[in-house]
DOTIKOL-450926 format. One line per field, with one value per residue (C-alpha): x, y, z; residue number from 1; residue in three letters; chain. Coordinates in pm, 1 decimal. Layout:
% DOTIKOL-450926
east c(X | ...);
north c(Y | ...);
up c(Z | ...);
num c(NUM | ...);
residuo c(ALA | ...);
cadena c(A | ...);
END
This chain:
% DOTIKOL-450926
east c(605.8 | 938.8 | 751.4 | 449.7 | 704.5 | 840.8 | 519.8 | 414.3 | 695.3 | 699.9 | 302.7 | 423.1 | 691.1 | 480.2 | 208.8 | 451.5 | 601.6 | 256.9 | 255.2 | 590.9 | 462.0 | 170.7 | 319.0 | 594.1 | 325.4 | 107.7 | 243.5 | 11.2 | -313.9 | -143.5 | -32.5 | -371.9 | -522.4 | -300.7 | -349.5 | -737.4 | -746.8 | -543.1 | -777.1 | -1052.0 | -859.3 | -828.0 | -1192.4 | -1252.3 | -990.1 | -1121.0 | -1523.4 | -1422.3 | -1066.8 | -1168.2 | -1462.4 | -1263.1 | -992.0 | -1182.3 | -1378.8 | -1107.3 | -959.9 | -1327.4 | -1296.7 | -1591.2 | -1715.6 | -1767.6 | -1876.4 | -1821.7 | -1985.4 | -1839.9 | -1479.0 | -1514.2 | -1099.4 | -1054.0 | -1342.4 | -1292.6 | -941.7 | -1044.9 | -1288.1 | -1047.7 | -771.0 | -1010.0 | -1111.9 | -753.4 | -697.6 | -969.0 | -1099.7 | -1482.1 | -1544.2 | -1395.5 | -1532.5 | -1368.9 | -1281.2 | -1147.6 | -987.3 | -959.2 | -589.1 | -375.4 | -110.8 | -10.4 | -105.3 | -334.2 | -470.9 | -627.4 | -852.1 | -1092.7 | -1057.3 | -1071.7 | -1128.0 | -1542.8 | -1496.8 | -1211.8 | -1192.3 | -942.4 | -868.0 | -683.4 | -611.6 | -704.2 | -379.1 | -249.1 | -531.9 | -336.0 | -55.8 | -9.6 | -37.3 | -315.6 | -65.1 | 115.8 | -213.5 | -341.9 | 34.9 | -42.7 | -368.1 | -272.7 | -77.9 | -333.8 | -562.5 | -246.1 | -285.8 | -639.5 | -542.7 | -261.4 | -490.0 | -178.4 | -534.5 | -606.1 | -224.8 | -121.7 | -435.8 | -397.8 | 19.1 | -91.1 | -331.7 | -136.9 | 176.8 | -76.2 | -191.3 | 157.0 | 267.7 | -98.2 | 21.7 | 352.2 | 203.6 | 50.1 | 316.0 | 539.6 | 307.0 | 189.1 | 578.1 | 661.9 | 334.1 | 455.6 | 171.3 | 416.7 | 687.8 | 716.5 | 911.5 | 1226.4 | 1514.8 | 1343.9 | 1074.3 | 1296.0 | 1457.2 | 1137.5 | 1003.9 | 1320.2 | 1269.7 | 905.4 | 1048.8 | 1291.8 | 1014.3 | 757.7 | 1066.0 | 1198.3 | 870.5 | 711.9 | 1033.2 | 1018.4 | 671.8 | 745.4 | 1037.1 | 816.8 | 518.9 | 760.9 | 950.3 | 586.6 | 467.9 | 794.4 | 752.6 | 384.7 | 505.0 | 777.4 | 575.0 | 227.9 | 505.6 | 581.1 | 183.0 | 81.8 | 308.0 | 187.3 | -191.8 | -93.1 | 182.8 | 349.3 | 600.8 | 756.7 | 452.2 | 471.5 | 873.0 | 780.8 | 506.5 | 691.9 | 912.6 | 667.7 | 471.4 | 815.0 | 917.0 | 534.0 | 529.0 | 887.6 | 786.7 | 374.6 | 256.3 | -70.2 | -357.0 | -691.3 | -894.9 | -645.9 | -670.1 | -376.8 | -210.1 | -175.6 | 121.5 | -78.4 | -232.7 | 106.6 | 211.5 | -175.8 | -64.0 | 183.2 | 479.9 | 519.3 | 273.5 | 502.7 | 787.3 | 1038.3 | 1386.0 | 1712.0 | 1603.1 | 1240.4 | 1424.1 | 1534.3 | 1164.2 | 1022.8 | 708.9 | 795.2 | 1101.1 | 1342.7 | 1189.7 | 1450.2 | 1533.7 | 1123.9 | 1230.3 | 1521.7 | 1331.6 | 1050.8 | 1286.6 | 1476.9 | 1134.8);
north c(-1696.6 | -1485.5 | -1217.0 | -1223.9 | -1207.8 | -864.0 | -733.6 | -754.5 | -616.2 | -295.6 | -246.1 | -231.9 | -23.1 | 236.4 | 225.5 | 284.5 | 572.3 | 746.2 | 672.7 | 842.6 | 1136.1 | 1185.4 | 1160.7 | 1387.6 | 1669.7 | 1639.2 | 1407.0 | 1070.0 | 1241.9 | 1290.1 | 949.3 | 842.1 | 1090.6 | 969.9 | 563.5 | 694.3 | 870.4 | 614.4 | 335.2 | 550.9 | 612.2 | 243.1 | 169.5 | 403.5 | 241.2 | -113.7 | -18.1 | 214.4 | 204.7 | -13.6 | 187.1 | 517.8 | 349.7 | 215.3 | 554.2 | 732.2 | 538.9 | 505.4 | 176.0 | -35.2 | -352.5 | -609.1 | -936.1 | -1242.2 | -1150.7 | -800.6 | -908.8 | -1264.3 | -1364.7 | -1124.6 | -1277.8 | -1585.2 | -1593.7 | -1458.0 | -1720.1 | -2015.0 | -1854.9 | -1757.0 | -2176.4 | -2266.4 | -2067.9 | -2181.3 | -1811.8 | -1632.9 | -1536.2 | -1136.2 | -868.4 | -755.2 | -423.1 | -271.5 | 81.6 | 312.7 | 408.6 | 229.8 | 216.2 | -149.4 | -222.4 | -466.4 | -399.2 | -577.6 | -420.0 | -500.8 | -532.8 | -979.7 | -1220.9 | -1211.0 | -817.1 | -821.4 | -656.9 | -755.4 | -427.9 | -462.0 | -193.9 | -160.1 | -117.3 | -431.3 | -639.5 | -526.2 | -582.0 | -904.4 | -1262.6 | -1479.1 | -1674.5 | -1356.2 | -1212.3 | -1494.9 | -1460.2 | -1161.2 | -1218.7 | -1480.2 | -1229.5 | -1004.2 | -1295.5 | -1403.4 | -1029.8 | -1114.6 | -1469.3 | -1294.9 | -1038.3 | -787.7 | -577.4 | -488.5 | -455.8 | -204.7 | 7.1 | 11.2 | 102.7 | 373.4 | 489.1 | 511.9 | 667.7 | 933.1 | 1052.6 | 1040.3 | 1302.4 | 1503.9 | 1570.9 | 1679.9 | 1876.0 | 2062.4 | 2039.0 | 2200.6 | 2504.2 | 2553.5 | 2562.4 | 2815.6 | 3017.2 | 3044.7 | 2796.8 | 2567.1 | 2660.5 | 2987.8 | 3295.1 | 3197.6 | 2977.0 | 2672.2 | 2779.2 | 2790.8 | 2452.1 | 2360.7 | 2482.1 | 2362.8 | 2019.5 | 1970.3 | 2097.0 | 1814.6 | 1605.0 | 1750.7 | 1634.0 | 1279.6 | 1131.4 | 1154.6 | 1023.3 | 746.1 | 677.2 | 665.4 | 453.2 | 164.6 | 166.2 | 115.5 | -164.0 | -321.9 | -315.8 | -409.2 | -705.5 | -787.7 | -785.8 | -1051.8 | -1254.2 | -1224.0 | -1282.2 | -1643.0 | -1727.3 | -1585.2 | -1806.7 | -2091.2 | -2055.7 | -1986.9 | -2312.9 | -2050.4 | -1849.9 | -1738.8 | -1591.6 | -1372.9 | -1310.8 | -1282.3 | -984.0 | -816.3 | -771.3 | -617.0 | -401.7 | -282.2 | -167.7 | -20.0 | 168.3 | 343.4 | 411.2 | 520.3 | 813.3 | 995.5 | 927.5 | 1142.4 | 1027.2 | 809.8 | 805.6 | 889.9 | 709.4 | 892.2 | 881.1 | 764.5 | 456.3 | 333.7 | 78.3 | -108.4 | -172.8 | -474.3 | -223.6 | 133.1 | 339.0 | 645.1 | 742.4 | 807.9 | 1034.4 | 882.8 | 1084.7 | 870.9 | 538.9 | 570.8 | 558.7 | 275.5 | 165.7 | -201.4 | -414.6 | -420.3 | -574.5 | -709.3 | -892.4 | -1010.8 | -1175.3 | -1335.9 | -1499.2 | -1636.9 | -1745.8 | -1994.1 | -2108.0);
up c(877.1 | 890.1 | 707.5 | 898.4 | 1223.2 | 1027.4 | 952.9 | 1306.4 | 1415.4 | 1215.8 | 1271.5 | 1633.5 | 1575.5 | 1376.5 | 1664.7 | 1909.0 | 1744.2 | 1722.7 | 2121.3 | 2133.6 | 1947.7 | 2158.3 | 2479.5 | 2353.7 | 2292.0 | 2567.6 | 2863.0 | 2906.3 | 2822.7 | 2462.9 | 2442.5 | 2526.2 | 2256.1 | 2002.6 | 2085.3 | 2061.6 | 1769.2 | 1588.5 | 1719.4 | 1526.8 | 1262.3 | 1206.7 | 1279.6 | 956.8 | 724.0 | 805.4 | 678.0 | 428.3 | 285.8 | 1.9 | -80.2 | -117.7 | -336.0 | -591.3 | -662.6 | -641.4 | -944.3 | -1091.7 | -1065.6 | -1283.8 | -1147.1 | -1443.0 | -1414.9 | -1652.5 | -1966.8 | -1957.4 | -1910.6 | -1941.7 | -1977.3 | -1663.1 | -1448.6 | -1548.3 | -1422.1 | -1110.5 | -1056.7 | -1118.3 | -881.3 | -596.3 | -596.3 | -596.2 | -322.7 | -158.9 | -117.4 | -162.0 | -524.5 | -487.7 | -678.1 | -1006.9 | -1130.0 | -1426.4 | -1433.5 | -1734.0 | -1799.6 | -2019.8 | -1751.3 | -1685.7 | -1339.4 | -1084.9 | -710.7 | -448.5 | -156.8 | 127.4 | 475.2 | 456.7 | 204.1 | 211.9 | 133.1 | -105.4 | -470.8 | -700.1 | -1030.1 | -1328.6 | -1539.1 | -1926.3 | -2014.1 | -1833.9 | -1995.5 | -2335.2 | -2271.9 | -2086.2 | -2203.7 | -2052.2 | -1812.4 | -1770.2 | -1638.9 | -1423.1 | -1265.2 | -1190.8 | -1055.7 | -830.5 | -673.6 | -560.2 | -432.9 | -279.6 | -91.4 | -8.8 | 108.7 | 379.7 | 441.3 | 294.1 | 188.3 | 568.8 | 671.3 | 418.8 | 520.2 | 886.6 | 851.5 | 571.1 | 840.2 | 1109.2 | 944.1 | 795.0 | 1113.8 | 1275.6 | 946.3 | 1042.1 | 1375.7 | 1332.8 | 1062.0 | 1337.0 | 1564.4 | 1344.0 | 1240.7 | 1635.9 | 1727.2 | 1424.8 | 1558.3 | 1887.6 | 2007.7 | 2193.7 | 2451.9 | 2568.8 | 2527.8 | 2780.7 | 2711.3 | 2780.6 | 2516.8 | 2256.0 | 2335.1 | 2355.4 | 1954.9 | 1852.1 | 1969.1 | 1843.5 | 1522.2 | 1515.8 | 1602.3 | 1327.9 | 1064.1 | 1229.1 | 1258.2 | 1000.1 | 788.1 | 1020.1 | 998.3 | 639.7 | 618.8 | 821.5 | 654.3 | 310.7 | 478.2 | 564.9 | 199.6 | 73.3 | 315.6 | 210.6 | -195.9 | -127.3 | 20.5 | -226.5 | -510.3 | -341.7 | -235.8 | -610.4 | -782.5 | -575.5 | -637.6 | -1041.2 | -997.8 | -1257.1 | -1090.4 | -1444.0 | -1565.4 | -1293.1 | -1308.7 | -1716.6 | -1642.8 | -1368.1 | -1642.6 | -1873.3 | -1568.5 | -1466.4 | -1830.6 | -1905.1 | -1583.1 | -1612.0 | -1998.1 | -1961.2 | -2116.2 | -1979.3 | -2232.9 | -2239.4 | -2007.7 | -1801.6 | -1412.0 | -1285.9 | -987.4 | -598.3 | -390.0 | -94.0 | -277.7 | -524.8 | -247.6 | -323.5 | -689.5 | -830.9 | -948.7 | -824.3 | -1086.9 | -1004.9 | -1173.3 | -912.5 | -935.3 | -766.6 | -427.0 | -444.7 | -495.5 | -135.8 | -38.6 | -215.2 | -213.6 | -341.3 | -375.1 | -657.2 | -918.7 | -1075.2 | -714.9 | -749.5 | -1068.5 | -997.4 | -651.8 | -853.1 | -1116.2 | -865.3 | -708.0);
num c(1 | 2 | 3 | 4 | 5 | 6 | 7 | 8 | 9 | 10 | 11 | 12 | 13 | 14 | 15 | 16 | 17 | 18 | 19 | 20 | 21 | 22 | 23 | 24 | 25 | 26 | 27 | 28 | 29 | 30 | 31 | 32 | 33 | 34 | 35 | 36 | 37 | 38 | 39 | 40 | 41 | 42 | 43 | 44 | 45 | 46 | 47 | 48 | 49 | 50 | 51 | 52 | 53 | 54 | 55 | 56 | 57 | 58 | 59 | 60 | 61 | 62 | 63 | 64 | 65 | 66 | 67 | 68 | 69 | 70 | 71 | 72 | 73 | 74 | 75 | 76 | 77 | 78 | 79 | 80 | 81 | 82 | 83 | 84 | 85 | 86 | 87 | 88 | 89 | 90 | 91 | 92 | 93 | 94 | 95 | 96 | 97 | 98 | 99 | 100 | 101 | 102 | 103 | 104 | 105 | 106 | 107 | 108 | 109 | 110 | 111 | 112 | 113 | 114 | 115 | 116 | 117 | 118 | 119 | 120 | 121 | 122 | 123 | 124 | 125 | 126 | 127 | 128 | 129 | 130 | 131 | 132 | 133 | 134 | 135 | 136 | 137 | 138 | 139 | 140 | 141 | 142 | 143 | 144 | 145 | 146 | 147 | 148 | 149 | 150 | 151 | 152 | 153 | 154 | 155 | 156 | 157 | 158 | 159 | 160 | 161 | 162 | 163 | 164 | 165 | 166 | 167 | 168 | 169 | 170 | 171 | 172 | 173 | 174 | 175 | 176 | 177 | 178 | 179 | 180 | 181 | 182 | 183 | 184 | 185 | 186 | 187 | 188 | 189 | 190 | 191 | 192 | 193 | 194 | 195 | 196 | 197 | 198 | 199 | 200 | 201 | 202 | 203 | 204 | 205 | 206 | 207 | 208 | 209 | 210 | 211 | 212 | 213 | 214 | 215 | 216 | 217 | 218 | 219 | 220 | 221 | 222 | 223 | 224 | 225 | 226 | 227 | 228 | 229 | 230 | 231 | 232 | 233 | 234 | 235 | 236 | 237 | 238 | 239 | 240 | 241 | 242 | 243 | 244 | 245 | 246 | 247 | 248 | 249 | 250 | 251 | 252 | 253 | 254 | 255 | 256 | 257 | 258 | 259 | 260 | 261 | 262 | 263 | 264 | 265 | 266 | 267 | 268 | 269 | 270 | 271 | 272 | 273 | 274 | 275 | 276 | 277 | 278 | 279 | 280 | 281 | 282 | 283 | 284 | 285);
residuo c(UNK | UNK | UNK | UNK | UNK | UNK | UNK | UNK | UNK | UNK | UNK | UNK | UNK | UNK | UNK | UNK | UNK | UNK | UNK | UNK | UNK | UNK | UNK | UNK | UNK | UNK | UNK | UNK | UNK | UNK | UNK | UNK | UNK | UNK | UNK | UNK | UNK | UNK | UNK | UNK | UNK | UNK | UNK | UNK | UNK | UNK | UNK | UNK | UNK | UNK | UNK | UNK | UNK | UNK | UNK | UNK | UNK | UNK | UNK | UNK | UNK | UNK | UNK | UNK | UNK | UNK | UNK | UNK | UNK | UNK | UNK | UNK | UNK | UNK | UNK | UNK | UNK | UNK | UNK | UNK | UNK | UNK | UNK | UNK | UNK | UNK | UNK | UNK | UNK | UNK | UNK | UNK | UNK | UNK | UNK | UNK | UNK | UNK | UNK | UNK | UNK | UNK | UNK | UNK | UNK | UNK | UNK | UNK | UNK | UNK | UNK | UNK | UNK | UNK | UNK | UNK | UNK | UNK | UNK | UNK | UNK | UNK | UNK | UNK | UNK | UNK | UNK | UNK | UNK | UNK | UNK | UNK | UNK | UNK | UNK | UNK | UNK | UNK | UNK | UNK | UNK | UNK | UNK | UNK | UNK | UNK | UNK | UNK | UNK | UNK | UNK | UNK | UNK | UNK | UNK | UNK | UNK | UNK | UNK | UNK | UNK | UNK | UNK | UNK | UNK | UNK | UNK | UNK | UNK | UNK | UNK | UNK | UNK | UNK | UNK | UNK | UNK | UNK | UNK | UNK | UNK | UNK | UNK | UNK | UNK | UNK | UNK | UNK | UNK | UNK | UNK | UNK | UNK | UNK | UNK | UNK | UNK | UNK | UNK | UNK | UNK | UNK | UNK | UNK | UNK | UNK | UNK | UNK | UNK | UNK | UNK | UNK | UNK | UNK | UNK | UNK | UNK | UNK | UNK | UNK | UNK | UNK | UNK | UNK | UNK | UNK | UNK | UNK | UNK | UNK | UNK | UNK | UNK | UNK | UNK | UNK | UNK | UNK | UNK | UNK | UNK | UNK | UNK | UNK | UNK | UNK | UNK | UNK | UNK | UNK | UNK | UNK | UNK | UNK | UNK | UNK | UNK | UNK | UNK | UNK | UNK | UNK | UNK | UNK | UNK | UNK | UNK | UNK | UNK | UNK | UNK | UNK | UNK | UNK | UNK | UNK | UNK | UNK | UNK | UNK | UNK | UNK | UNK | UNK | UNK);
cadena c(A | A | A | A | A | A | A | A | A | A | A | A | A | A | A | A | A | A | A | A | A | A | A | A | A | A | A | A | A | A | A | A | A | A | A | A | A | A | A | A | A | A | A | A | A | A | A | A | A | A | A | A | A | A | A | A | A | A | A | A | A | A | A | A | A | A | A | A | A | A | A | A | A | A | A | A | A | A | A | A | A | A | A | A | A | A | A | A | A | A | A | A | A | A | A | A | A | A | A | A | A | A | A | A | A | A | A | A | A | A | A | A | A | A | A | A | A | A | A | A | A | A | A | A | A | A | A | A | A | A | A | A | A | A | A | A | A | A | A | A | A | A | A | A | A | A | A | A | A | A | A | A | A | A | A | A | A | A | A | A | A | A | A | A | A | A | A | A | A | A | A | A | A | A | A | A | A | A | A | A | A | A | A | A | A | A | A | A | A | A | A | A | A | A | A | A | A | A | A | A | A | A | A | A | A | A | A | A | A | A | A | A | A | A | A | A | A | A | A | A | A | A | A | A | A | A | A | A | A | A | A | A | A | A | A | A | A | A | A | A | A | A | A | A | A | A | A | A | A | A | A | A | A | A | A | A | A | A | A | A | A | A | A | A | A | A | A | A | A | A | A | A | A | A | A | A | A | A | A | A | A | A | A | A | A);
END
């Protein structure tokens, strides 16, 4: 409940600032353009967000006697959860990892990686698993693509903010037109690092608490804490193969462990929790 509380909370706080930033740029009828175009923006990403992730990983629907250990794992985990039979996906890259999408639990898919399915153990995969049909159960799926929705449209229109106040096409030539550039500029920078920094904080949220559901549904919170261990360790040491999909920026909070290798200055923006903090939580479950 306390994370649901949080997660409300920041959606709100993300919506709002895209309110801010319209009103900012063009009085109440921007505010009501942004609110608009955010509403339809959201409308999209509930139909279609699912759709667009899993081609553009080239995701490969199997069923049970193409990847019967996978399905089958599924299956058992989607009864104990008490949740419609999702669909299952594998993708082609030998980069340990496992996502969940769909906008609610009759529309959900649930991906593994080929490289997770070698490297985990079969309790260390159904831990992981239970995880993302722990994300389908809380609906994490929908939340994640609604905050990544709005926080990309906040960054598009200070995109544009910024280049129409470097153009001259905001403010004019007086004093008061400078102050004026110089304050959308501001704007064009601060907002989008704060639309950032919330829509991190939600999926950080979200993980937390799919760790805590997954290990319930599994009843084996150390096969989870036990593959964390190994995802975390695959993902800082994976090396491209030929033929490997590689993982985007805009889609690394959907997956189990952050697929990106990050420098000291992209730890600051994370897309997950600490895992070794993930580990040590299950561990004392």
């Amino acid at each position: 409940m306390g994370n649901m509380i949080k997660t409300t909370l920041l959606l709100a706080s993300l919506t709002g600032l895209l309110v801010i930033v319209g009103q900012m740029i063009g009085g109440t009828s921007g505010m009501i353009i942004a609110f608009i175009f955010a509403i339809v923006m959201n409308f999209g990403s509930y139909w279609y967000s699912d759709k667009i992730v899993l081609k553009m990983y080239h995701a490969q629907e199997v069923t049970s006697a193409e990847a019967p250990q996978l399905y089958g794992i599924v299956q058992k985990l989607a009864m104990r959860a008490n949740l419609p039979m999702p669909k299952v996906y594998i993708v082609n890259t030998s980069m340990p990892n496992a996502f969940a999408t769909g906008r609610d639990p009759q529309h959900a898919a649930v991906a593994a990686t080929s490289g997770i399915l070698e490297l985990l153990t079969s309790e260390e995969l159904e831990g992981v698993l239970a995880h993302e049909m722990a994300h389908v159960k809380n609906r994490d799926t929908l939340i994640s693509a609604v905050a990544a929705t709005i926080a990309g449209v906040i960054t598009m229109v200070a995109t544009w903010v910024k280049w129409a106040a470097i153009f001259g096409g905001i403010g004019g030539r007086d004093d008061n037109g400078a102050n004026n550039i110089i304050g959308f500029l501001a704007l064009a920078i601060v907002a989008p690092l704060a639309a950032t920094i919330i829509q991190l904080a939600i999926s950080r949220s979200r993980e937390f608490a799919a760790d805590e559901e997954g290990a319930r549904i599994s009843q084996k919170p150390w096969a989870l804490a036990s593959a964390l261990e190994k995802l975390e360790y695959g993902s800082k040491n994976y090396r491209q193969r030929r033929g490997d999909v590689q993982p985007s920026q805009t889609t690394a909070h959907m997956f189990i462990v952050n697929p990106l290798k990050g420098s000291a200055l992209m730890n600051l923006f994370r897309t997950h929790p600490v895992t070794e903090e993930r580990i040590r939580r299950l561990r004392a479950m």
